[in-house]
Residue, then its C-alpha position, 0 to 999 in steps of 0.5 A: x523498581x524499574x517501570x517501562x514506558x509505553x513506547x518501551x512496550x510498543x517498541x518490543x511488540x514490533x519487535x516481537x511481530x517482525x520476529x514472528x513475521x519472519x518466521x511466519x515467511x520462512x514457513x510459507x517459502x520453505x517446503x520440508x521435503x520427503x527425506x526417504x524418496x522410496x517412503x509410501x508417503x512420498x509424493x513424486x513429480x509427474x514431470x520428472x516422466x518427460x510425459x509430452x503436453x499440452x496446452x489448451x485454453x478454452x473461453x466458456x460464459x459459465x465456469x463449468x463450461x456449461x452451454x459450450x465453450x470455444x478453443x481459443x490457442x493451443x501449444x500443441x508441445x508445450x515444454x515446461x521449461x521454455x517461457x513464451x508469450x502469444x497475442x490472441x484475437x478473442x471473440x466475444x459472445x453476445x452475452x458478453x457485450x451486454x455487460x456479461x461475464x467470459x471464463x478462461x479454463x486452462x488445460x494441461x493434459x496429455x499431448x494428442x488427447x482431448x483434455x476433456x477425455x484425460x484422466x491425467x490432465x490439470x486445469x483452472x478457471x479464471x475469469x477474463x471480465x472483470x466489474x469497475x466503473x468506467x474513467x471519465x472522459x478526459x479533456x483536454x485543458x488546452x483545446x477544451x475537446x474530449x481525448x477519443x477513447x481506444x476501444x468502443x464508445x465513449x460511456x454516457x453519463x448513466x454508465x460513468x455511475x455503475x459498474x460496467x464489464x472490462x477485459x482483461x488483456x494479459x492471461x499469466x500462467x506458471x507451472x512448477x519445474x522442479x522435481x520435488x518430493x512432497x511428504x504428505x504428512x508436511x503437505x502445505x494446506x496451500x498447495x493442497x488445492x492445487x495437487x491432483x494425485x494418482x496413484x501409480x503402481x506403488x508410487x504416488x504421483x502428483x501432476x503438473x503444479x498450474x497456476x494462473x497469475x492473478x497479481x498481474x491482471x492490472x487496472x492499466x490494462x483493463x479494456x471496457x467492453x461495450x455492445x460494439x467489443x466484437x473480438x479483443x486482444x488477449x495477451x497469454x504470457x508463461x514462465x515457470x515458477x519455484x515453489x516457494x514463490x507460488x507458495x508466497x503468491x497464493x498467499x498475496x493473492x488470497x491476501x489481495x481478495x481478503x481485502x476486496x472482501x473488506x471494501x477495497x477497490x479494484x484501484x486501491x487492490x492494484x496498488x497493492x499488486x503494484x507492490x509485487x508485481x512491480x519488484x523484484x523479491x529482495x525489494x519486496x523484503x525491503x518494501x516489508x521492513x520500510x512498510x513495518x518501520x513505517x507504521x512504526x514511526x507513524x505511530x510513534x510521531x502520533x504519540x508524541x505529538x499528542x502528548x506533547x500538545x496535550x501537556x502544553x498549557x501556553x503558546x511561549x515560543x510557538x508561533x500559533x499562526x504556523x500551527x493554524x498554517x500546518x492545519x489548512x495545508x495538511x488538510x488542502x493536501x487530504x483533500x486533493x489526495x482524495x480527490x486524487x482517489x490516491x492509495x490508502x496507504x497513503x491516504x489514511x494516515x494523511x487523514x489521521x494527521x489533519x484530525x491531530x492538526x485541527x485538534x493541535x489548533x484548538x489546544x493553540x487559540x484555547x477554544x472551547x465548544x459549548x454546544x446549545x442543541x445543536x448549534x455549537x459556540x467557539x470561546x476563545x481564551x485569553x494570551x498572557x504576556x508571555x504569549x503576546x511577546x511570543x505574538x510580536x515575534x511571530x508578527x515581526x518575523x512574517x512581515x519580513x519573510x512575507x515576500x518571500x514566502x507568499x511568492x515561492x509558496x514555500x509553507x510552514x515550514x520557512x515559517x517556523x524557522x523564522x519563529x525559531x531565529x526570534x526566540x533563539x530557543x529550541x527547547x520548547x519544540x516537540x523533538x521526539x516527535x520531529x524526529x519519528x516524522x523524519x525518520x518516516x521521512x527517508x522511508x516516505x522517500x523509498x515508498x515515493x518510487x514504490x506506491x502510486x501517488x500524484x507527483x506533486x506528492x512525491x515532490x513533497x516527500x523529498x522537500x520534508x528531507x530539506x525542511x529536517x536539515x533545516x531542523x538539525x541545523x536549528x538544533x545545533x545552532x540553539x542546544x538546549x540550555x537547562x540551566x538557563x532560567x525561563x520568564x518565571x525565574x524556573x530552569x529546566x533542570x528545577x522543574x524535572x527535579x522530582x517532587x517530595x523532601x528536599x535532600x542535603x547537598 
């Protein structure tokens, strides 16, 4: 009877998710259109018109612009089809220095008409402030001053632990150019909100399609604002857009706020901006398949490594100093990424591996924890002769790469290489699971240009491809021999035999 492995079904059910995925994407960019255009449930452009516009922005401390607002620019023949980009002074309110709040509301309306008296006019509120906790002060190491800071006072020690009001400076806009037809029975719930509708005659017509670019607004260009913020630059940046890319943008962007809601940060928000704002869409489609693969990998290299260490039962031909080794560098690495407050994309899996590290090291010395109320007790096990010979050959190898390790700083992985050249034995490693790290290797190596990261980090990810050439070419020098016997008179091929009657040659 054929019985499937667990990877097995691991592996069909991304295959069946990126599938799903796919299609799911193909969904959000591909809107069905009105086949008969004279149908009554055709919905027709209003740009196709040529009606003249404008462009209006006003600035208001509520978004219902109650209690005022003010005209900040104006693009009083404002083409759809042309892309600009204005810099603007913009006043702020009292309220607003105090650590208030300031709204942006866009207007597109008819040219020569006051946007609060047309019927025809489309607008959005967004907010221009934004809440986060200010950056420290930063010192310089060389001179030991504080770098001065490019707007407003430096923040005291009280305002460095609560959030306080930023600006920001970039406002991106995009409206929809193409003349498309809508079918309402196939009318995208996404769009939905953004379709205003009028009827026309017999026709039914929907205004312009607006949309402010919230992907855009980055952390790098948030202004904290302060008592002293009296006028701040505000960049206001156009471009059309296709309606397949706004339908995947309000997707990102709902996305994006989803995971605000669930306790990511603004920092940790705006490396996943970075990801689409930063790229074009072809490398983005990349970036999604490097990022399933990935957790793929990750997963899987998780897997077999626990299963690996779970079954072994003796340190023969495995160097339990490079095991105590990879422990504390994985977790000096965690924590200068969380001190980093790096990505959790990066971060969280780099978690997960110390946790296995500390596991693996307890499984090497066979420590064992009793715990008494509340204060536990380590017992160590005991090593068999094969295990101490496997010690002399791990002593042997550090005492003569020593002085070239401790210098260069090289790590583990030399380490191991040198354990390998003792024993002349590569049967007793883990492969499957060396071999889904390396393939998260290379992918490591296209998300080192894609996610922000510390650079010493990034470094890293193209040491691990040298350190896998190292492995290969282990794996070539020493194949695997499964006829050869072990110390206790067993070959490979003896102990994979299956249990039960013996049958005749």
């Amino acid at each position: 009877m054929w019985k499937t492995s667990f990877t097995t079904l691991i592996v069909g059910v991304f295959v069946v998710y990126v599938l799903h995925t796919c299609w799911v994407m193909y969904g959000i960019v591909y809107t069905k259109p009105c086949e008969n255009p004279k149908f009554e449930n055709c919905l027709k452009p209003y740009l196709s018109g040529k009606t003249r516009l404008q462009l209006s922005i006003y600035t208001a401390l509520r978004p219902n612009a109650e209690g005022g607002h003010t005209l900040i620019h104006k693009e009083e023949d404002f083409d759809v089809e042309s892309k600009f980009e204005r810099i603007v002074n913009v006043s702020l309110p009292k309220k607003t220095r105090k650590n208030g709040t300031l709204y942006a509301m866009v207007f597109v309306h008819q040219a020569g008409m006051s946007p609060w008296q047309d019927p025809r006019q489309v607008h959005l509120v967004t907010q221009l402030t934004t809440y986060m906790i200010p950056k420290p002060l930063e010192v310089s190491l060389i001179s030991g001053e504080e770098a001065p800071k490019s707007h407003g006072k430096a923040p005291t020690q009280v305002t460095l632990d609560r959030p306080v009001s930023h600006w920001r400076s970039r406002l991106t806009l995009n409206v929809v150019s193409e003349d498309f037809v809508f079918d309402r029975d196939f009318l995208p719930s996404d769009v939905h909100r953004y379709l205003k509708v009028f009827q026309n005659g017999k026709k039914m017509v929907y205004l312009p399609l607006l949309f402010v670019d919230e992907l855009s607004n980055r952390v790098k260009d948030l202004m904290e604002i302060n008592s002293t913020s009296i006028e701040l630059p505000l960049t206001i940046s156009y471009d059309t857009i296709s309606l397949g890319k706004l339908r995947f943008w309000i997707h990102m962007q709902d996305a994006v706020y989803s995971l605000q809601q669930f306790g990511f940060t603004e920092k940790d928000a705006d490396e996943i901006k970075g990801i689409f704002v930063d790229t074009n869409l072809y490398l983005l489609a990349l970036t999604f398949f490097v990022a399933a693969f990935h957790l793929l990998f990750d997963f899987l290299a998780f897997k077999n490594d626990i299963s690996f260490w779970k079954q072994k039962k003796s340190m023969v031909g495995m160097s339990s100093k490079a095991v105590l080794w990879r422990c504390f560098s994985t977790i000096v690495i965690f924590m200068y990424l969380f001190d980093e407050q790096t990505s959790l994309l990066v971060l969280i899996p780099a978690g997960i591996g110390s946790l296995i590290e500390v596991w693996k090291v307890k499984k090497a010395f066979k420590i064992q924890i009793i715990w008494k109320a509340v204060r536990p007790t380590f017992i160590f096990g005991k090593s068999d002769e094969s295990e101490r010979r496997t010690e002399e050959y791990d002593t042997l190898a550090m005492k003569y790469l020593s002085y070239l390790l401790y210098p260069m700083c090289i790590g583990g992985a030399v380490y191991v290489s040198s354990i390998i050249l003792s024993t002349s034995s590569v049967a007793h490693l883990p492969w499957k699971a060396f071999m889904y790290k390396a393939f998260n290797t290379f992918i490591d190596d296209i998300f080192a240009f894609i996610i922000t990261m510390p650079t010493s980090h990034r470094l890293a990810c193209f040491r691990d491809d040298v350190v896998f050439l190292v492995y290969l070419y282990q794996r070539w020098l020493y194949p695997v021999d499964k006829t050869r016997m072990n110390e206790y008179g067993l070959s490979y091929d003896e102990e994979e035999k299956p249990k039960g009657k013996a049958h005749e040659d």
